[in-house]
C-alpha positions in Angstrom: -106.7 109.9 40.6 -105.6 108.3 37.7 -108.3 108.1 34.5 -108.0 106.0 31.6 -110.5 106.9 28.4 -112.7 104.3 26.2 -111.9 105.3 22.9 -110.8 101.8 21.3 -112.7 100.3 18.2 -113.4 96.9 19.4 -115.2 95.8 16.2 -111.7 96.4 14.6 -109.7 94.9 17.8 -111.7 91.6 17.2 -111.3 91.1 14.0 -107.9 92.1 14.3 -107.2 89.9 17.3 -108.8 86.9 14.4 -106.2 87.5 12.1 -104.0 84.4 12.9 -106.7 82.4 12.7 -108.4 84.1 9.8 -104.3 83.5 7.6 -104.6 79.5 8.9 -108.3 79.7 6.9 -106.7 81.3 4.2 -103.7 78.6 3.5 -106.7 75.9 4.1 -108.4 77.3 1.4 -105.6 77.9 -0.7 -104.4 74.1 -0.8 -108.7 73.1 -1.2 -108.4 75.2 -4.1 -105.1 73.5 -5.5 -106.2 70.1 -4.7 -109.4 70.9 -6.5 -107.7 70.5 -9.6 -107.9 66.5 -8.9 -111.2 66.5 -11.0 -109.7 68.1 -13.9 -106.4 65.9 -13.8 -108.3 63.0 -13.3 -110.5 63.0 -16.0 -107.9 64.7 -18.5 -105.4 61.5 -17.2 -108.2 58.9 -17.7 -109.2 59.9 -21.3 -105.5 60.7 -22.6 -103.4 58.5 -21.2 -105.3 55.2 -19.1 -108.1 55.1 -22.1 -105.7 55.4 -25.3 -103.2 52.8 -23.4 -106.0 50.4 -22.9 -103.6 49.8 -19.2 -105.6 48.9 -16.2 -102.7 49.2 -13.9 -102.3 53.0 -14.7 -105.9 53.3 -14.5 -106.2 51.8 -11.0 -103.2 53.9 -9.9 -104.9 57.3 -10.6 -107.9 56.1 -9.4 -106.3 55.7 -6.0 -104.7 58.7 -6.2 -107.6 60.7 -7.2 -109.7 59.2 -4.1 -106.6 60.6 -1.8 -106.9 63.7 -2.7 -110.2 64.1 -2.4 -109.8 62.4 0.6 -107.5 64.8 1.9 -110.4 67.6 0.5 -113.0 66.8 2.3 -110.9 66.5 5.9 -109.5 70.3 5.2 -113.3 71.7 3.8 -114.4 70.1 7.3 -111.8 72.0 9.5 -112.0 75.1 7.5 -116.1 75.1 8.2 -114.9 74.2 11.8 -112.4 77.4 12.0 -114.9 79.7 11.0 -117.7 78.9 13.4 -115.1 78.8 16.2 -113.7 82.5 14.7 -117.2 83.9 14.8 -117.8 82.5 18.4 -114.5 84.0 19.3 -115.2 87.6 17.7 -119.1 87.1 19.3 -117.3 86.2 23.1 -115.1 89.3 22.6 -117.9 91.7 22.0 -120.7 90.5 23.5 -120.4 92.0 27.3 -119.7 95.5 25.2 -122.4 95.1 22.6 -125.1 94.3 25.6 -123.5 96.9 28.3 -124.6 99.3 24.7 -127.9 98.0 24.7 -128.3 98.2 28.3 -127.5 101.9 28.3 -129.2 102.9 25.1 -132.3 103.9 26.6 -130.1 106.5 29.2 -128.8 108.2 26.4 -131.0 108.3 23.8 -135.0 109.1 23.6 -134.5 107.7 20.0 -137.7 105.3 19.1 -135.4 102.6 18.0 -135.1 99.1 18.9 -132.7 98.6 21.8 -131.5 95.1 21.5 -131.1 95.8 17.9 -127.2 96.1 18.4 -127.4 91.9 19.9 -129.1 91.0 16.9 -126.0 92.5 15.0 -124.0 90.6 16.4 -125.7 87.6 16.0 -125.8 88.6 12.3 -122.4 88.7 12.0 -121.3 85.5 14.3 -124.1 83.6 11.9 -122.3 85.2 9.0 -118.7 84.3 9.8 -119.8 80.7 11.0 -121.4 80.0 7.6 -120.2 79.4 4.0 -120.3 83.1 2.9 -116.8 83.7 4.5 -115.0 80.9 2.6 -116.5 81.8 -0.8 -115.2 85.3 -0.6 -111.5 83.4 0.6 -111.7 81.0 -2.9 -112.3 84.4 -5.1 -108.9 85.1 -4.7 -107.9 82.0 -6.6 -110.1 82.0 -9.9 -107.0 83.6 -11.7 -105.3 79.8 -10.9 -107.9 78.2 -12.3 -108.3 80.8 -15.8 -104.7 80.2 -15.9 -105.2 76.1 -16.3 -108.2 76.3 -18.4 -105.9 78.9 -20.8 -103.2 76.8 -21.0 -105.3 73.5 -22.2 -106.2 76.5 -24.9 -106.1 79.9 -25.1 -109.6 80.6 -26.7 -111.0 78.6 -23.3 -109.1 80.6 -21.2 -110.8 83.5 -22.8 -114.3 82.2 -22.8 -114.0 81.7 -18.8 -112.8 85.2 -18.6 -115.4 87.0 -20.7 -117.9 84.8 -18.1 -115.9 85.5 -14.9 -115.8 88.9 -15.4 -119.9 88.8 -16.8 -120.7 87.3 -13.6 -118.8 89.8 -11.2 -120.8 92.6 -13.2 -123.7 90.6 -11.6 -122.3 90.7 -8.3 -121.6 94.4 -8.4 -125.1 95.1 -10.1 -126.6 93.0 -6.8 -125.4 94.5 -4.3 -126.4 97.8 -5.8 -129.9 97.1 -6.4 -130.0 95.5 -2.7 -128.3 97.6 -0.7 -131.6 100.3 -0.7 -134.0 97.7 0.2 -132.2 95.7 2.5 -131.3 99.1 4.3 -134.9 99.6 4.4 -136.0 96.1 5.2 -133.8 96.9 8.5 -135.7 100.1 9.9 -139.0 98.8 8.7 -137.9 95.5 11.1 -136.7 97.5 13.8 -140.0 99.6 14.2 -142.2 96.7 13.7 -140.0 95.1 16.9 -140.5 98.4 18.9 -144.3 98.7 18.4 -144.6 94.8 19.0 -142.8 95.5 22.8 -145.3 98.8 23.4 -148.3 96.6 22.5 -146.8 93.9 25.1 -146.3 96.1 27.5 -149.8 97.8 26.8 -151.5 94.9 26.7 -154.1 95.4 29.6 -155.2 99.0 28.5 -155.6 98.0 25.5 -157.9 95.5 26.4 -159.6 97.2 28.5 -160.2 100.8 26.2 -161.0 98.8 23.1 -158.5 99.4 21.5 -157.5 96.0 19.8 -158.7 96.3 16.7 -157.2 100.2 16.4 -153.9 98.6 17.1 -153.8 95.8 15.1 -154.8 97.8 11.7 -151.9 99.9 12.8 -149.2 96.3 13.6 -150.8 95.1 10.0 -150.0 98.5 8.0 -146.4 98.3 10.1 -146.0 94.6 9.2 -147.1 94.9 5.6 -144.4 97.9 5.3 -141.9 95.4 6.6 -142.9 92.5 4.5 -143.0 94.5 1.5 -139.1 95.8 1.9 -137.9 92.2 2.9 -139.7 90.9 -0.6 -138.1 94.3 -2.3 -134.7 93.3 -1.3 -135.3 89.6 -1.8 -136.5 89.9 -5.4 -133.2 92.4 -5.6 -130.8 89.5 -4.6 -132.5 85.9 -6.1 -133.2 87.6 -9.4 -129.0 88.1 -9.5 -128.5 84.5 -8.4 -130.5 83.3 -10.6 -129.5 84.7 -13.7 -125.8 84.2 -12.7 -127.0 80.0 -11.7 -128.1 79.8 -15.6 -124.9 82.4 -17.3 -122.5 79.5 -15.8 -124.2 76.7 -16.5 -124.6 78.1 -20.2 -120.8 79.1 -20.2 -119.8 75.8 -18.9 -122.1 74.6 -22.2 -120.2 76.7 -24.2 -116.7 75.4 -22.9 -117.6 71.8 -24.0 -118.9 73.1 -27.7 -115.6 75.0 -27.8 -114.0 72.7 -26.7 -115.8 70.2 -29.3 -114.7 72.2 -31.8 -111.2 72.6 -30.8 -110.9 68.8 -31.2 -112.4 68.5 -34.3 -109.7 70.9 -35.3 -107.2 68.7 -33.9 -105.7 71.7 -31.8 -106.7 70.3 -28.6 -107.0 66.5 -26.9 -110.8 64.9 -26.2 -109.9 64.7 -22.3 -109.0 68.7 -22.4 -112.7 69.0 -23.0 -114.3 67.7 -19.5 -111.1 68.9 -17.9 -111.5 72.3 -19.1 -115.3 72.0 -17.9 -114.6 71.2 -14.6 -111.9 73.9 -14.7 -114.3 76.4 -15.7 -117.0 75.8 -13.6 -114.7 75.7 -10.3 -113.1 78.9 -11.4 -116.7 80.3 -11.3 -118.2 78.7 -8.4 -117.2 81.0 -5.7 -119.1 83.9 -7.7 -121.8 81.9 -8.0 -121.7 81.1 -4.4 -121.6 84.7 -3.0 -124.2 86.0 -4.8 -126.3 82.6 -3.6 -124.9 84.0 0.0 -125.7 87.9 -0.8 -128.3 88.8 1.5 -126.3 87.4 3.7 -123.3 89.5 3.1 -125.2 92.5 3.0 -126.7 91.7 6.5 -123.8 91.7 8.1 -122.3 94.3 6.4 -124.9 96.7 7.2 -124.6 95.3 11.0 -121.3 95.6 11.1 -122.0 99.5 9.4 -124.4 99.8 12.4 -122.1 97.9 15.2 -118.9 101.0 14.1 -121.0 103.7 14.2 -122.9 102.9 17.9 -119.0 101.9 19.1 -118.0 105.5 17.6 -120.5 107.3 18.6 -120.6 106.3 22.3 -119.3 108.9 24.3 -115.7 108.6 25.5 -116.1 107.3 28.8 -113.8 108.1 31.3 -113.2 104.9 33.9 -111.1 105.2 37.1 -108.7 103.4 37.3 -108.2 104.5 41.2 -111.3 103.2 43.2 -112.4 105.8 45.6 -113.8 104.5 48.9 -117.7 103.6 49.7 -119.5 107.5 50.5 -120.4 107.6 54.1 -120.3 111.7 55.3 -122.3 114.4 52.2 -124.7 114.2 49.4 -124.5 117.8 46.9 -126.4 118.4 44.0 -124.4 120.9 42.5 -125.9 123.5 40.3 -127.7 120.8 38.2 -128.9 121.6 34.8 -130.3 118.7 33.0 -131.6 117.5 30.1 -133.0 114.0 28.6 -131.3 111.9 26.7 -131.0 112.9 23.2 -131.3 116.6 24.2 -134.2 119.5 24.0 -135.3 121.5 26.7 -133.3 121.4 30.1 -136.1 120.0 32.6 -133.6 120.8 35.8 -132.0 124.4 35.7 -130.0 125.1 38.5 -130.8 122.8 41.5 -128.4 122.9 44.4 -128.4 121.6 47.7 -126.5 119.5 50.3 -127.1 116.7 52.9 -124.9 115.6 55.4 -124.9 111.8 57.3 -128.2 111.0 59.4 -130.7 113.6 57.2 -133.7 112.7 55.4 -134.8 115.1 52.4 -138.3 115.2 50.8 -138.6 116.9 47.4 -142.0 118.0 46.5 -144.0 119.8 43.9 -146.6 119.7 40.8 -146.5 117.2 38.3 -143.9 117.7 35.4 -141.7 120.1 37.9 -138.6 118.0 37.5 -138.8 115.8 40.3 -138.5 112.2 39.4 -135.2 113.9 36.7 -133.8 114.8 39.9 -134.2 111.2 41.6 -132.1 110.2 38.4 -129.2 112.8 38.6 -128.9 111.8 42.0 -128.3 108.3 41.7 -126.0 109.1 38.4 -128.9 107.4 35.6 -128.5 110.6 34.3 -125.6 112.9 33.8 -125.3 116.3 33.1 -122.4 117.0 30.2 -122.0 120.4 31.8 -118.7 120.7 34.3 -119.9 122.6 36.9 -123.3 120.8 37.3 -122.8 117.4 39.0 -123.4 115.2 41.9 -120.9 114.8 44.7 -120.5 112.1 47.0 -118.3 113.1 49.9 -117.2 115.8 47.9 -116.3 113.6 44.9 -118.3 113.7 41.4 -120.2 110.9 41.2 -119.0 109.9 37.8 -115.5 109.1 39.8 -117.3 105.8 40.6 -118.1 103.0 38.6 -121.9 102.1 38.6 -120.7 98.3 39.8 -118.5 100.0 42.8 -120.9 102.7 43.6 -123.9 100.5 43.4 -123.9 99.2 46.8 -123.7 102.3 48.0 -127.1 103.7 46.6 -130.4 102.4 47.1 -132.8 103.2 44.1 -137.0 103.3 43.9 -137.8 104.4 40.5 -141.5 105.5 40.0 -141.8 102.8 37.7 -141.3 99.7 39.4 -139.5 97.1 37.5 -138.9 94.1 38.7 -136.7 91.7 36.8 -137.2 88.3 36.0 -136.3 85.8 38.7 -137.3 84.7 42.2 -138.3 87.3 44.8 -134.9 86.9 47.1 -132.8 87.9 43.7 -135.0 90.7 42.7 -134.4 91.5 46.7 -130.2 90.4 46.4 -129.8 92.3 43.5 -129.1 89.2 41.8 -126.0 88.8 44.3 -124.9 85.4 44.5 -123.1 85.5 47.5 -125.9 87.3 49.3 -127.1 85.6 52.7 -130.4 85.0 53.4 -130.1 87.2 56.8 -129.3 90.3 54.6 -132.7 89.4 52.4 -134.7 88.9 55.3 -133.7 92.2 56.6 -134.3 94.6 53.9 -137.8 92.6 53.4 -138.8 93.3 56.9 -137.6 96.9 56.6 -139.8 97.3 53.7 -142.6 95.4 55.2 -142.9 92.8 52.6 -141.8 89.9 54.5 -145.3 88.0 55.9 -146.7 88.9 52.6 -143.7 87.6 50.6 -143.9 84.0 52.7 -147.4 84.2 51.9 -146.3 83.3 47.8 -146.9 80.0 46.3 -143.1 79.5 47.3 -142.2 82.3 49.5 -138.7 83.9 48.9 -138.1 81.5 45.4 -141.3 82.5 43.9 -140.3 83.7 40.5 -141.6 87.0 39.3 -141.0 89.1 36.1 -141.6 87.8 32.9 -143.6 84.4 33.2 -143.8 84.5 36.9 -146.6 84.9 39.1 -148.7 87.6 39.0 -148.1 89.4 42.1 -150.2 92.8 43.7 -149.2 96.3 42.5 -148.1 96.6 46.3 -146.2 93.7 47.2 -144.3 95.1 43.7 -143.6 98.1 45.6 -142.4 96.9 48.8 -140.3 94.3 46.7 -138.4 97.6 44.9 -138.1 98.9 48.5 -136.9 96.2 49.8 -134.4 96.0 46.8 -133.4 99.8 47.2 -133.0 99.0 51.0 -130.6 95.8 51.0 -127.3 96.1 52.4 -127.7 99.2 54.3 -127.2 101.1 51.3 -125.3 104.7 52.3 -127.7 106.9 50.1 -131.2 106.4 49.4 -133.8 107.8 46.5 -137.0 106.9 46.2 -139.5 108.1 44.1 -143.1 107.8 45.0 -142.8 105.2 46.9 -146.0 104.6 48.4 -148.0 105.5 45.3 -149.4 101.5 46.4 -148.9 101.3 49.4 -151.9 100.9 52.1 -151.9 101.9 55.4 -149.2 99.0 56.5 -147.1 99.7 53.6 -147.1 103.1 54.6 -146.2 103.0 58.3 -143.4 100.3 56.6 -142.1 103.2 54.8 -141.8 105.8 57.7 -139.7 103.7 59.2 -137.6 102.5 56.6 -137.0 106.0 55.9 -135.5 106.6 59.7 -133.8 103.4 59.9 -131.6 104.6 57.2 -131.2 107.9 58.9 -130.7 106.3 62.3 -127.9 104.5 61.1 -126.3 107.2 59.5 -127.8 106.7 55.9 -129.0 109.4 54.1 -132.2 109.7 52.4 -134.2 111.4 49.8 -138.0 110.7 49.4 -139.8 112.3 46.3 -143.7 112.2 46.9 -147.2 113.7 46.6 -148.4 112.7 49.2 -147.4 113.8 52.9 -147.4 110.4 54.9 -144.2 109.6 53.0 -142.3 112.3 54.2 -143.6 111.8 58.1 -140.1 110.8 58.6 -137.6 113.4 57.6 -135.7 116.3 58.5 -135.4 118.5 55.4 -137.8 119.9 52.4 -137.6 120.9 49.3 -140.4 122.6 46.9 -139.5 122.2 43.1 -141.8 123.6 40.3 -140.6 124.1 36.7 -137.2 122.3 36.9 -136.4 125.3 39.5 -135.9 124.8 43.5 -138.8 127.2 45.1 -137.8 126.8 48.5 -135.4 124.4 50.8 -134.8 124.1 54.4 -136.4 122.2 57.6 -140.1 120.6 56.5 -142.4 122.7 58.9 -140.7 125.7 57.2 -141.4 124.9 54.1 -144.3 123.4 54.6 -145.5 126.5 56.3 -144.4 128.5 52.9 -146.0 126.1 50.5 -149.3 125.0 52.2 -149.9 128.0 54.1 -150.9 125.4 57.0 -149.9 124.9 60.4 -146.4 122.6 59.7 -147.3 120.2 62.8 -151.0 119.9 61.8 -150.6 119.5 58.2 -148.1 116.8 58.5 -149.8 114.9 61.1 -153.3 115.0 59.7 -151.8 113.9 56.4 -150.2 110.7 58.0 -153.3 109.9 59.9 -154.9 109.4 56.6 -152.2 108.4 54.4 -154.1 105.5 52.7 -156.2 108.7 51.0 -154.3 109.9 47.7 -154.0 113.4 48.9 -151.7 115.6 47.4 -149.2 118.3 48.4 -150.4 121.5 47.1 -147.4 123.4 45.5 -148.0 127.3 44.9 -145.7 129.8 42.9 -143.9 132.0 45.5 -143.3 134.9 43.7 -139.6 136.2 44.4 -138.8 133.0 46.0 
């Protein structure tokens, strides 16, 4: 099979990809820059030549002149402004599917506290950035030595007086960005934790309500949010005491250009109208310093997210995609010698865990809590990778990594112990947000999961919405939903983890036979639970404790090894009360 790697820089592929359109800005800025020498001409032509001529005619004529140009000014200042919002848009539509399929994946491969949609917001930084007025000060820099050049030739000692203050003001700049660069840094991480404690308080919300703890937290969001506060003001202060001081340094050199100037024609060495041309002059040549440091923070912003955007595209790990789809899997499941770890390293929670299933079988996985068992019901459906060669999943004999996640997906149906349901209506949650699904297919996997009479029972039955600002729907209909999800389109392979940790009775008796449709039709199925009435319906068990496979083999077997009970008695009396939270004892086995 043919494998291609992910190793581009796409930060650097879209900006480069911007070029053309970034050298069209540049010439547009170039001739704004030339024709903004109209003010300087015009006044030094009015005072030299239409004033001491007393001639109407000539003054009209550069009158009309002067309002073309400027004319023609403002129409390329407008489609310059234009070109850059539509080159950030363009750089944002280029990243954004990579910069959210990041952010998407950053909690399955890092335990890192950070904020995960922190990389979006850099984005946006930088698409703000490039569609503002930042960008086109940093293109007029370039030109101040055209405008130095004009004032120097009107005089020599002007031209030195703007060049003592251009190069006064880029000190400025330069000492900005140093004393920002520390604070802004740290106004960043300060933000990003406040953002992450904000979301656990959200998500906490109840408990905390419940244990009291609301004033606890809040003293602890206040201290976060003072912290926070207290960098942005830091690197505030940093940046507006700069653009100040450099506001009042060119309005006082532009001061001093007209006394010089003053001076100059006192000493006959210089014309009256030189004076307010060499004003304007000066202050032009200085404006775009002026109006970078007013844009600083900014700059520094998006310099920092783009700092931020490199290093998450470097660091992600090469990725290798087929470029050869293999077929849907339809014969064996094989965890092979899996040793695993979490994301971000430590500790390997699975060491060693093999098995295999073959079409029609139905495995439970038991054991204490913390013995591996829902990082198991990860590696199986590939959430989780092992980095390690030899320790993999195989489908049909293939790695599971040989898949994409979009081709394998239908293939695999998924129950996570902690059921999350996304927001939308309860047939999408169902459809896997599939389009093109038919309600048939919906229907079906609702049934199967014994959620359809309940889900018709919904303020609108199968368009309720859910998730975030939707109803508020039972911790059980959420289950049977997931089910149902995990279940739609007669998925090949099935996982689910505690899956009737709310289910009653009915939900239970649901399950059983969920779990032996999918074997029935050839499916194969792996049911991860404490209690026994979820694992009434398969063929195969396996004890875990400590990351480690105790035993595996046909459930009365094991059962009889773990339990020490009867296997047929055990099981049965277990499913007879399966609405009771009874758990599967698990005992060390010694040699086993």
């Amino acid at each position: 099979m043919s494998l291609r790697s992910r190793t581009d820089d796409p930060l650097m592929g879209a900006f480069r990809d911007a070029r053309g359109a970034l050298l069209a800005v540049g010439f547009f800025s170039g001739v704004l820059n030339i024709l903004a020498l109209t003010g300087s001409i015009y006044m030094l032509q009015v005072y030299d030549r239409a004033i001491p001529s007393k001639s109407i005619p000539t003054l009209v004529g550069i009158s009309m002149l002067m309002v073309a140009l400027f004319v023609g000014y403002g129409l390329l200042d407008f489609l310059r402004t234009r070109a850059m919002s539509r080159i950030g848009l363009g750089i944002d539509r280029q990243l954004r599917d990579r910069v959210f399929e990041i952010a998407r994946l950053r909690p399955l491969t890092s335990n890192a506290p950070s904020d995960a949609m922190q990389p979006v917001r850099d984005l946006d930084q930088i698409r703000t950035f490039m569609s503002g007025l930042g960008p086109t000060a940093l293109l007029d820099i370039p030109w101040m030595p055209v405008f130095l050049v004009c004032v120097s030739l009107l005089h020599p000692w002007l031209g030195i007086l703007a060049v003592v203050g251009g190069l006064v003001l880029i000190a400025l700049a330069l000492f900005t960005d140093m004393r920002s660069r520390a604070p802004s840094q740290e106004a960043a991480v300060s933000g990003a934790r406040r953002m992450v404690m904000g979301e656990a308080l959200r998500g906490g919300a109840e408990s905390i309500q419940a244990l009291g703890m609301g004033d606890r937290m809040g003293k602890r969001w206040s201290a976060l949010s003072a912290e926070h506060v207290r960098d942005q003001l830091r690197a505030s202060d940093a940046a507006t005491g700069s653009t100040t001081a450099s506001r009042v340094f060119r309005m006082l050199l532009q001061s001093c250009v007209l006394g010089l100037g003053a001076y100059l024609v006192i000493m006959e060495e210089m014309s009256g109208g030189a004076i307010i041309a060499a004003s304007i002059m000066t202050s032009r040549a200085l404006a775009p310093i002026e109006s970078g440091l007013t844009h600083w923070r900014g700059f520094v912003a998006a310099r920092q997210s783009y700092a931020r955007l490199k290093a998450l595209f470097q660091s992600e790990q090469t990725r290798v995609v087929p470029t050869v789809q293999l077929g849907a899997p339809s014969r064996t499941v094989e965890a092979q010698n899996l040793t695993l770890s979490a994301p971000g390293g430590g500790e390997p929670i699975l060491r060693g865990v093999s098995f295999k299933l073959s079409a029609g079988q139905g495995l439970g996985i038991i054991g204490p809590s913390g013995s591996g068992k829902s990082t198991l019901a990860r590696a199986l459906v590939g959430v989780w990778q092992s980095s390690k060669p030899d320790s993999c999943v195989r489908l049909d004999g293939a790695a599971i990594s040989q898949w994409t996640a979009e081709a394998l997906g239908p293939s695999i149906g998924y129950l996570s112990q902690d059921i999350e349901l996304l927001d939308g209506t309860i047939s999408e949650n169902i459809a896997r947000f599939n389009s093109g699904a038919s309600s048939d297919d919906i229907i079906k996997a609702a049934k199967l999961a014994g959620a359809h009479d309940d889900i018709v029972g919904t303020p609108n039955g199968y368009a309720t919405r859910i998730g975030s600002g939707g109803v508020k729907i039972s911790g059980g209909l959420r289950q049977r939903i997931a089910l149902a999800r995990a279940l739609f389109g007669d998925p090949f392979f099935v996982v689910l983890d505690e899956p009737n940790s709310n289910l009653d009775m009915r939900g239970e008796q649901a399950l059983a036979a969920a779990v032996k449709s999918v074997r029935d039709r050839g499916g194969i199925v792996v049911v991860i639970a404490h209690r026994a009435a979820a694992i009434a319906s398969v063929d195969l068990l396996l004890a875990m404790h400590k990351g480690q496979v105790q035993t595996f083999g046909p459930k009365n077997e094991v059962l009889q090894k773990v339990t020490g009970a009867v296997p047929s008695r055990a099981v049965n009396e277990t499913a007879k009360q399966a609405d009771e939270p009874r758990s599967l004892k698990v005992v060390k086995l010694g040699a086993q």
